[in-house]
C-alpha positions in Angstrom: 16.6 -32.8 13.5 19.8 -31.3 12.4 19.9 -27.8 12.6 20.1 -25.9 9.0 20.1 -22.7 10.3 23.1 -19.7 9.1 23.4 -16.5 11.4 23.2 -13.1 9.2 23.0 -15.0 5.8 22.8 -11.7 3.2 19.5 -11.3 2.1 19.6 -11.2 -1.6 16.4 -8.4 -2.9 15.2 -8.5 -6.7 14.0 -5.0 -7.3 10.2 -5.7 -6.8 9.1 -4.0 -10.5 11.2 -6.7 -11.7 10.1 -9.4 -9.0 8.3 -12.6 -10.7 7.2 -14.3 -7.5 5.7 -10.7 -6.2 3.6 -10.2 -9.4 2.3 -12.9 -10.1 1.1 -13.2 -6.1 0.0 -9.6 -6.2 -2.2 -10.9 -9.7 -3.4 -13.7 -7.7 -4.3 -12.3 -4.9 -5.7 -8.9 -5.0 -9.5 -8.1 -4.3 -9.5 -11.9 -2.2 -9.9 -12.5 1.9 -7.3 -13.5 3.7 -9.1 -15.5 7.0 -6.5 -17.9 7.5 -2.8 -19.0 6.7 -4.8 -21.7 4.7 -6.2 -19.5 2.0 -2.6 -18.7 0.8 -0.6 -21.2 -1.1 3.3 -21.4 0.0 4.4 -18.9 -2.9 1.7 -16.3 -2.0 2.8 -16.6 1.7 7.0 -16.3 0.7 5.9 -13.1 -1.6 4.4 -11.7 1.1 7.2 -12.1 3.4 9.9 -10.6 0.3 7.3 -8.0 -0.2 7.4 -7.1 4.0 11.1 -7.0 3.6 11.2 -4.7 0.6 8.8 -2.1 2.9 10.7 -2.2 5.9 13.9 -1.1 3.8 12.4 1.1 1.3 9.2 2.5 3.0 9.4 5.9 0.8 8.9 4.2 -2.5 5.4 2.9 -0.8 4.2 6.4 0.4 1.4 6.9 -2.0 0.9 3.1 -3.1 -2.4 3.2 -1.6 -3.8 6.6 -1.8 -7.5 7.1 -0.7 -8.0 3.2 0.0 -10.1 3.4 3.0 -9.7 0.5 6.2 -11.9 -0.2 8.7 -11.3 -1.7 11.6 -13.8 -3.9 13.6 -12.2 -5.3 16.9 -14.3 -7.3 19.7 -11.0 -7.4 21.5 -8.6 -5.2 22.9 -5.4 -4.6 21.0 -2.1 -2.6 21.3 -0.3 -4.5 18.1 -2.4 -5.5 16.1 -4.6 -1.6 15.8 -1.4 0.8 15.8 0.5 -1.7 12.9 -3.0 -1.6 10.6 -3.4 1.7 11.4 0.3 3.1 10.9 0.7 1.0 7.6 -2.0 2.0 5.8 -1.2 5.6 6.9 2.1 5.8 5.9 0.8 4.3 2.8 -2.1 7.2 1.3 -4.6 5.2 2.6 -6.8 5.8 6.1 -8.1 3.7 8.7 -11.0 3.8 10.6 -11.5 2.3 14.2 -14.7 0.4 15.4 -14.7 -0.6 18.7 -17.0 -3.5 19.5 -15.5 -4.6 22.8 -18.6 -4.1 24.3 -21.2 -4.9 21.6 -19.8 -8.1 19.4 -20.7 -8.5 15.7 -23.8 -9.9 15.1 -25.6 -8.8 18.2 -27.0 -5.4 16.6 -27.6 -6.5 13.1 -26.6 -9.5 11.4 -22.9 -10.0 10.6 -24.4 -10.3 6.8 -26.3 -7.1 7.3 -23.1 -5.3 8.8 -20.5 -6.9 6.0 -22.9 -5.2 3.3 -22.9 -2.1 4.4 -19.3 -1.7 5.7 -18.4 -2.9 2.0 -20.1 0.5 0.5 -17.7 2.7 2.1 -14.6 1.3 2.4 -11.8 -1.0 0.3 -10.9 -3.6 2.8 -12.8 -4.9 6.3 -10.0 -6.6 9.3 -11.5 -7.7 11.8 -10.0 -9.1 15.3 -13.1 -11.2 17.0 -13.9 -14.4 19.3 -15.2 -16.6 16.8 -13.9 -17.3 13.3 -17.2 -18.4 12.0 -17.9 -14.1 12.3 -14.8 -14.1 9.8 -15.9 -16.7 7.3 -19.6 -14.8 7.5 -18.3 -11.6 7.1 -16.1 -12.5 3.7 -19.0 -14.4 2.6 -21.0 -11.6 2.4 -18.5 -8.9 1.3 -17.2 -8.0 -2.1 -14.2 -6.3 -0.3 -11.6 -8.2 1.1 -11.6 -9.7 4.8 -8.5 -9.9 6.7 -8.7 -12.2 9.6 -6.4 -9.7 12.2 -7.0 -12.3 14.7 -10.0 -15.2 16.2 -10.0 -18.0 18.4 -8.7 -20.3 15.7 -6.1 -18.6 14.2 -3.8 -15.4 14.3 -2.4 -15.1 10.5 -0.9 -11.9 10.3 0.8 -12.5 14.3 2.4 -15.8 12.2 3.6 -13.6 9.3 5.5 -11.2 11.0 7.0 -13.9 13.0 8.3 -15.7 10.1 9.1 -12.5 8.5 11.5 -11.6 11.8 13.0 -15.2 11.0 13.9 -14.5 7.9 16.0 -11.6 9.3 17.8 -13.1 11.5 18.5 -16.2 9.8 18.3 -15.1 5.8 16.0 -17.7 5.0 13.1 -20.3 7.1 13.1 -22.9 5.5 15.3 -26.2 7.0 14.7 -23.9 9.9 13.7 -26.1 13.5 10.8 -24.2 15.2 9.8 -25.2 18.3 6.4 -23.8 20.3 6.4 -24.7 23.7 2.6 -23.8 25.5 -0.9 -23.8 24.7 -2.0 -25.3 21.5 -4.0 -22.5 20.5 -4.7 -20.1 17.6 -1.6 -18.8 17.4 0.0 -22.2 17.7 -2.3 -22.8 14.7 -1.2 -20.1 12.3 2.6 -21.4 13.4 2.2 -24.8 12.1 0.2 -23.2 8.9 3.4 -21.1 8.1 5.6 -23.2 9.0 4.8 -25.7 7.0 4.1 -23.4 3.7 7.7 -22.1 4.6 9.3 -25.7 4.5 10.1 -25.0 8.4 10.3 -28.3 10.8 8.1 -27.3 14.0 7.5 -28.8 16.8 4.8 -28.1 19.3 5.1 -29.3 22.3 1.5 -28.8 25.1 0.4 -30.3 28.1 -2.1 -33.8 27.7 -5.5 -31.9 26.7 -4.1 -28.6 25.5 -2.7 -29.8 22.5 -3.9 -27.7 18.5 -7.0 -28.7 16.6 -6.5 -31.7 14.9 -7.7 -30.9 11.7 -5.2 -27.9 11.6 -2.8 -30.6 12.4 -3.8 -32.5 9.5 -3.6 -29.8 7.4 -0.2 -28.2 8.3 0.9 -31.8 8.0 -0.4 -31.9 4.3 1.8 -29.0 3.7 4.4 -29.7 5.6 5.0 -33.6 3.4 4.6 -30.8 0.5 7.1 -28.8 1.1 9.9 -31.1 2.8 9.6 -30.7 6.3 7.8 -31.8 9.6 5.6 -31.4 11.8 5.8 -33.3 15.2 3.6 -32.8 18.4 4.9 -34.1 21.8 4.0 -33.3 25.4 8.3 -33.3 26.6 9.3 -29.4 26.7 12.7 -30.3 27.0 12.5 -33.1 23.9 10.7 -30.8 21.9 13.8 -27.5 22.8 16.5 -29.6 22.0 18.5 -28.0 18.9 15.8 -25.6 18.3 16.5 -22.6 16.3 13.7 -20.9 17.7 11.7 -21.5 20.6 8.0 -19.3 20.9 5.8 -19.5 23.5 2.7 -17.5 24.3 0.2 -16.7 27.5 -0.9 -19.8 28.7 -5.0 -18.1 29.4 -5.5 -16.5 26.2 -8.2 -14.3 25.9 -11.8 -15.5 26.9 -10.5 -18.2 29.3 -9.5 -15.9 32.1 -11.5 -18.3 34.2 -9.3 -21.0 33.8 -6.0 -19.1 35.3 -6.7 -21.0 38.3 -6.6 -24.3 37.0 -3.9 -23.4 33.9 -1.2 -22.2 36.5 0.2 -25.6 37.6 -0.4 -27.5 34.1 1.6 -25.0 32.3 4.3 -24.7 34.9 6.6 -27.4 33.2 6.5 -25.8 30.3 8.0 -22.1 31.6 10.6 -20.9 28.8 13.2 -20.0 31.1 17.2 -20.6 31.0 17.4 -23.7 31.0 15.1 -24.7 28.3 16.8 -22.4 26.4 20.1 -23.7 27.1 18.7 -27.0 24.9 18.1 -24.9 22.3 21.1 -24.1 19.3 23.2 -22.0 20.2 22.2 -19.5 17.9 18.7 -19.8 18.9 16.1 -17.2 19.5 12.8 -16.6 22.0 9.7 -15.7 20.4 6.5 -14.1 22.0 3.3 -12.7 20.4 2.9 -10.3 23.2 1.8 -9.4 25.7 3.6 -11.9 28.2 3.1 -12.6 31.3 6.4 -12.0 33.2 7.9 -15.2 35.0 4.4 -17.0 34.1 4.8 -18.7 30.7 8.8 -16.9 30.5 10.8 -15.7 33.0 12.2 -12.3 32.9 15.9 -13.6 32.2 14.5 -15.4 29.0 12.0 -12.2 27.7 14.9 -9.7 28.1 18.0 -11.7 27.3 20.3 -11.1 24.2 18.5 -14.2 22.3 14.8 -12.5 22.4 13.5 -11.0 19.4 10.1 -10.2 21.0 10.2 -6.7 19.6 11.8 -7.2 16.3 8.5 -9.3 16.5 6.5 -6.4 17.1 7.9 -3.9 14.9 7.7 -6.5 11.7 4.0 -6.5 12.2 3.5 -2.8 10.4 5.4 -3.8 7.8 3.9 -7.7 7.3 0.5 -6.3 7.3 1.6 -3.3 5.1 2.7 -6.0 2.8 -0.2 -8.0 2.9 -2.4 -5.3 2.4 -0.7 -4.0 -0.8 -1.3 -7.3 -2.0 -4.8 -7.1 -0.9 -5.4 -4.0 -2.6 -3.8 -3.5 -6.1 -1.1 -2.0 -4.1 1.9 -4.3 -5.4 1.0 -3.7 -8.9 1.2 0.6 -8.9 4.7 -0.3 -7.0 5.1 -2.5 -10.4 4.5 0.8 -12.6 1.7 -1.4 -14.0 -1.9 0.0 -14.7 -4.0 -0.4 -11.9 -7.3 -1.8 -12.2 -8.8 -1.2 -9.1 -10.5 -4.2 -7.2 -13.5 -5.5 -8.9 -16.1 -7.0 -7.0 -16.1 -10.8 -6.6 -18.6 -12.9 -7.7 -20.1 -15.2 -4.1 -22.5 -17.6 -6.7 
């Protein structure tokens, strides 16, 4: 695939009280759950992106946009990213977030995740969660008339894909025609890639070892959205097929969390498919490496690769404060008090 990509194109805002695409996504999609890249269409997913961009550069006009709106957190997992950008964005937006740590007691163990989602929705304006299974996510929106943000499961990592996309859009001025390459284990944040991707009009290419490769109903899906929007999605086992005039190349840990006892037998699969020099040196010329976080130095990318001049790793980090800042403006009403519009509030959902 040809490349389409064009270093430092301007990037061209439309003031967002003025914005069509932003309102009528903010209309659309405040008061609902966000548990997977799937749940937003390919215009709610580009508004959130112009919205992101629009924080990051004018984060004072957002200071009081959500005022009072209380967060809470609920992680089974550990986090560095994922806690500090919720918690900073929603901060440095009025609001207030609230930390529960269930590490060492998972959702549902206690009290029913039903039981939990309808009490947690009496207090606060908004529930993320960061858990093992995704079924806890779909239980806990079912049962919630606040919206559920889906910070991370075994089946997908939304908002990680997001701010990803987001950082593409910097560096390129727009993703779609964009080649994407993800090189590694086809897991949940493979998943939200392909999702994004796809609503973006972005070609990826995922290339895993035989038996690793991403759910194949996610497949299907980003597929479906991918003939949609006028791109591709291809899935091949060749790393150095699958770099060759990429605009991006992403990998991530090849034991993610929960399968630390497969390091042993991970190591020497995943060894072929090291980002390192030369599988970058396939790549555009322009290209950049991509990583989640955290890596594992010279495991899944070497040193030279995580550190070099094409790495965007922590322009990858930083974006995710103001992707999920975006996301949960849209969420919450926010986006339509940036509009000078009346604010409704959010009005509880009806589940029948």
């Amino acid at each position: 695939m040809a490349s389409k990509a064009t270093l430092e194109r301007p990037y061209t805002a439309v003031p967002v009280q003025k914005d069509p695409d932003i309102l009528a996504a903010a209309a659309r999609m405040a008061g609902e759950d966000m548990c997977s890249i799937a749940d937003l269409s390919s215009a709610e997913v580009r508004a959130i992106l112009k919205l992101g961009h629009d924080v990051k550069r004018n984060p004072r006009e957002y200071r009081h946009a959500l005022d009072a709106r209380q967060m809470v957190l609920m992680f089974e997992k550990a986090s560095l990213r994922t806690r500090l950008a919720f918690e900073t964005g929603i901060n440095t937006m009025g609001g207030n977030a609230i930390f529960v740590d269930h590490t060492s007691s998972p959702l549902g163990e206690r009290e029913s995740v039903a039981d939990v989602a309808r009490n947690v929705e009496r207090w606060v304006d908004i529930i993320v969660l960061r858990t093992y299974a995704h079924d806890t996510i779909v239980e806990m929106a079912a049962n919630s008339r606040v919206p559920v943000v889906n910070a991370l499961s075994d089946f997908e990592h939304p908002c990680q894909a997001l701010a990803d996309f987001m950082t593409l859009e910097e560096h390129f001025g727009s993703a779609a025609g964009l080649n994407f390459t993800y090189v590694g284990d086809g897991n949940n944040v493979c998943h939200s890639l392909m999702l994004t991707g796809a609503q973006l009009g972005v070609n990826v290419t995922v290339a895993t070892p035989r038996g690793y490769s991403p759910d194949i109903e996610i497949v299907t899906l980003a597929r479906d959205i991918a003939q949609t929007n006028s791109c591709e999605l291809r899935l091949l086992q060749d790393p150095q097929l699958a770099a060759e005039n990429a605009d991006a190349i992403y990998t991530d840990v090849c034991v993610s969390m929960g399968f630390e006892h497969e390091s042993t037998k991970r190591a020497p699969i995943f060894r072929p498919f090291q980002v390192n020099d030369a599988l970058m040196q396939k790549a555009s010329p322009n290209a950049v490496f991509m990583h989640c976080l955290p890596a594992r130095r010279n495991a899944e990318v070497t040193d030279a690769v995580l550190d070099g001049p094409q790495s965007v790793v922590f322009d990858q980090a930083e974006n995710r404060m103001h992707a999920q800042k975006a996301l949960l403006l849209m969420l919450l009403g926010g986006a339509k008090r940036i509009s000078n519009s009346r604010s409704r509030g959010i009005q509880p959902r009806n589940r029948n």
